[in-house]
C-alpha positions in Angstrom: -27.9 -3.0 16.7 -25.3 -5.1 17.9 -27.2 -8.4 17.0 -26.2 -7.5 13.3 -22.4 -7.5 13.9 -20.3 -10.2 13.4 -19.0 -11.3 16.7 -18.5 -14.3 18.8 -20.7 -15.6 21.8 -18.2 -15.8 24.6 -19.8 -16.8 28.1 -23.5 -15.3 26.9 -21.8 -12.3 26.5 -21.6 -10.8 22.7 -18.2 -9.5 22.0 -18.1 -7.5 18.4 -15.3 -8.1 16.0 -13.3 -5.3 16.3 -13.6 -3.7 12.9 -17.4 -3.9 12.8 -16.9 -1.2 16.7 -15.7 1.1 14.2 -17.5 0.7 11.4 -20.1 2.2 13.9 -18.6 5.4 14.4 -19.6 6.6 11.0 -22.7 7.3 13.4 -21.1 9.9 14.0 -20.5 11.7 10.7 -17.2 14.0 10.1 -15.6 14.7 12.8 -11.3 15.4 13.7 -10.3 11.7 13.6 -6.9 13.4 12.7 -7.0 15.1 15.8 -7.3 11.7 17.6 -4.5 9.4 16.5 -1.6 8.8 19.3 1.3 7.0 16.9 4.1 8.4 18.6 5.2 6.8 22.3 5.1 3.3 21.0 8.6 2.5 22.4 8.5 1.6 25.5 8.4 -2.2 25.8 8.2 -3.7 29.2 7.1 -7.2 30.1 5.0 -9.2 27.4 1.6 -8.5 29.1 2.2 -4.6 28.8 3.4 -5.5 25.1 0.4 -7.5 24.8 -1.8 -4.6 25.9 0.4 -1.7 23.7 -0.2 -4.2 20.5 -4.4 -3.8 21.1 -3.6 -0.3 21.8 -1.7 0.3 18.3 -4.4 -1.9 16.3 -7.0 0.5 17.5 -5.4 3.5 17.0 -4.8 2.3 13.1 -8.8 1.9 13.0 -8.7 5.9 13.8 -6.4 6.5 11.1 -8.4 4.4 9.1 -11.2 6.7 10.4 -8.9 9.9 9.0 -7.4 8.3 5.9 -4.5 9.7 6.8 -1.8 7.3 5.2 1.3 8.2 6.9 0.0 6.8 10.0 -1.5 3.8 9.1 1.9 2.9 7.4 4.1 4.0 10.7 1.3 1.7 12.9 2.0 -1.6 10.5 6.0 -0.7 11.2 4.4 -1.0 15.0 2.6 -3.3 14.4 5.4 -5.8 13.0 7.8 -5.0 16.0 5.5 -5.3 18.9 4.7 -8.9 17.2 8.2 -9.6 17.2 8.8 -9.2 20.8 5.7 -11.3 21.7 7.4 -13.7 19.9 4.0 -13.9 17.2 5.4 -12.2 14.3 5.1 -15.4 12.0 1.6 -15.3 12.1 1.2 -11.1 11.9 3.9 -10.2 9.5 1.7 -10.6 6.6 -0.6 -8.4 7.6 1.4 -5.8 8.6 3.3 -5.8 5.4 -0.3 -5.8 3.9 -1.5 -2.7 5.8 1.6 -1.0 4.7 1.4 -1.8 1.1 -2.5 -1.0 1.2 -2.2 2.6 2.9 0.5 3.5 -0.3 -2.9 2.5 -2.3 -5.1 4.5 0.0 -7.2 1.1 0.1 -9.2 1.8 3.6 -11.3 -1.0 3.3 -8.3 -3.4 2.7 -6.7 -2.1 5.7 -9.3 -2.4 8.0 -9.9 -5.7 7.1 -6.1 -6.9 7.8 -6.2 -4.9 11.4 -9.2 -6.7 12.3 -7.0 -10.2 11.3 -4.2 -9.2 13.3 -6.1 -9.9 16.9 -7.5 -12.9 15.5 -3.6 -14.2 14.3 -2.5 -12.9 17.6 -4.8 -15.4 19.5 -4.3 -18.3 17.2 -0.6 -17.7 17.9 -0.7 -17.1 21.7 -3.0 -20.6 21.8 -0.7 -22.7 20.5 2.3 -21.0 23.0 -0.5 -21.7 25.7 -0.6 -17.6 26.6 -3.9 -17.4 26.2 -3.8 -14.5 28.3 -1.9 -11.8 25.9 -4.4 -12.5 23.4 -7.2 -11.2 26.1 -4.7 -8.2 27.1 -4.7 -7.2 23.4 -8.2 -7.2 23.2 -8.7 -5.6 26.3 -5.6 -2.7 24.8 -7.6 -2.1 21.7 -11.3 -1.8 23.6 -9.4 1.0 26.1 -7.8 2.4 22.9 -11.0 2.5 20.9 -13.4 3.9 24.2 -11.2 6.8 24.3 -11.4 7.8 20.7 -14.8 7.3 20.7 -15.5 9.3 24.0 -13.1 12.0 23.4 -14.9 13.0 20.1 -18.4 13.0 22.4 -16.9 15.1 24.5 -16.3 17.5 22.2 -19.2 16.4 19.9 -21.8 15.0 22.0 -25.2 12.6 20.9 -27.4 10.5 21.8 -26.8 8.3 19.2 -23.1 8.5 20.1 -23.3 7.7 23.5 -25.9 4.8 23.1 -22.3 3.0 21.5 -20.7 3.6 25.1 -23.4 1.2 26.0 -21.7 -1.9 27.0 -21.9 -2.8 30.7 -22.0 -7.0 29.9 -19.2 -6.1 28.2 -17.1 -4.6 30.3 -18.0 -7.4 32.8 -16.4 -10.3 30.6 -13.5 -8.3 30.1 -13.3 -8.0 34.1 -14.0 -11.8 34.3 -11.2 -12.8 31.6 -8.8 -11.0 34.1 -9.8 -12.7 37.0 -9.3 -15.7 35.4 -5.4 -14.8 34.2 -2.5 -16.4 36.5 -2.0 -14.1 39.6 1.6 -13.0 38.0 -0.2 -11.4 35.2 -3.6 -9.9 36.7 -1.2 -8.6 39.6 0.7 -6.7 37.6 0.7 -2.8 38.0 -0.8 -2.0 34.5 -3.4 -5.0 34.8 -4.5 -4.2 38.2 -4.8 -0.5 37.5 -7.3 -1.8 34.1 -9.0 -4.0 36.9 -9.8 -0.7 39.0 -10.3 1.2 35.8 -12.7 -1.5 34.3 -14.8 -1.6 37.9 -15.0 2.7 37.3 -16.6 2.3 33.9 -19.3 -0.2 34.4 -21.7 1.8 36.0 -20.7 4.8 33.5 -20.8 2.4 30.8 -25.3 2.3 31.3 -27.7 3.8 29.9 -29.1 5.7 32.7 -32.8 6.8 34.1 -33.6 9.2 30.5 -32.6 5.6 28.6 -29.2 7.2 27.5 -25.5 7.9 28.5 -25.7 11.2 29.8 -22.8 13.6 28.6 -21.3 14.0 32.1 -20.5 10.2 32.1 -18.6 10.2 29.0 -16.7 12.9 29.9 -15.5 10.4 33.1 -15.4 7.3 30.7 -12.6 9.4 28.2 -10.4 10.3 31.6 -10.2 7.1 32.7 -9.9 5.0 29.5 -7.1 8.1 28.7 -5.1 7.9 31.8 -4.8 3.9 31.5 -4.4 3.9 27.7 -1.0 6.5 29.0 -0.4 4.1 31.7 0.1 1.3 28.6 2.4 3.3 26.3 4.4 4.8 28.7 4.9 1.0 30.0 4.2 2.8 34.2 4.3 -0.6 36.5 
């Protein structure tokens, strides 16, 4: 019931906070979270929008290690974190939680860790305001929702419900996130990454629905988890 997730009202449009997204997928009960954290391939910066888009990508992928308490990961993703801050130029403002997601995973504290991911978007856009790049802060969003959609949908794939699926369902969603690139400067929503996300975003809105039996049918996840893979790729390995 996304009504009962804190979120903020942007354009009529309810955007969930990103720790309450997966706070949802214990829905889904145990499943191989292990089995779906990337870590590795974070070193390919390019320009700052595809940094911008790699940061969401690593925040979401610490929420699946979260998801697997497995520690080792979630203290190599605040090392990522803290660099890809640094070369966005925003690392004032994230350092600390970095250094606290570190220093929380030693104590296996999973909630603690959760809750200083979930800051780091929030320090990102307070940071990119006041640099007037408004813009990154919506490309790290946009980074972590890709990041996050696959997870989700690659474990549906494998594991497939209902109840699962009916989380995929986020068409108004996906719109606003089409709409905050549309309204980026033309350097920025032209760039080969971005306007591949554009394309990619225009794929999964009707897949994004719950069709005619009032669900996401299982063939339509299985399209949602090869698109949101092959641009969440297109991200780390910094392609155009």
């Amino acid at each position: 019931d996304i009504s009962k997730l804190p979120a903020s009202l942007v354009d009529d449009v309810v955007v969930p906070v990103p720790q309450e997204i997966f706070l949802s997928l214990d829905k889904l009960g145990n499943q191989d979270w292990r089995g779906e954290i990337k870590v590795s391939g974070y070193d390919k910066l390019g320009k700052r929008s595809q940094i911008a888009l790699l940061l969401g990508v690593v925040v979401a992928d610490g929420f699946v290690a979260v998801q697997a308490e497995d520690r080792k990961k979630v203290e190599d993703i605040g090392g990522h974190v803290m660099r890809l801050s640094k070369a966005l130029g925003v690392s004032e403002s994230v350092t600390s939680h970095a250094q606290s997601i570190i220093e929380s995973a030693q104590e296996n504290d999973w909630r603690t860790i959760r809750q200083e991911l979930d800051k780091v978007q929030e320090s990102v856009r307070q940071a990119m305001a006041e640099l007037r790049d408004e813009e990154l802060a919506e490309l790290v969003a946009i980074g972590g929702w890709l990041r996050g959609t696959e997870a989700l949908a690659s474990i549906l794939t494998k594991h497939y419900s209902e109840a699962g699926a009916d989380i995929l369902n986020q068409p108004d969603l996906v719109a606003h996130l089409d709409k905050q690139i549309s309204r980026m400067p033309m350097g920025t929503r032209n760039a080969g990454v971005v306007k591949e996300i554009r394309k990619g975003l225009d794929d999964l809105k009707p897949l994004l629905r719950n069709g005619s039996g009032g669900t996401i049918p299982s063939a339509s996840v299985v399209k949602v988890h090869g698109i949101t893979t092959a641009l969440v790729a297109r991200i780390i390995a910094n392609q155009g």
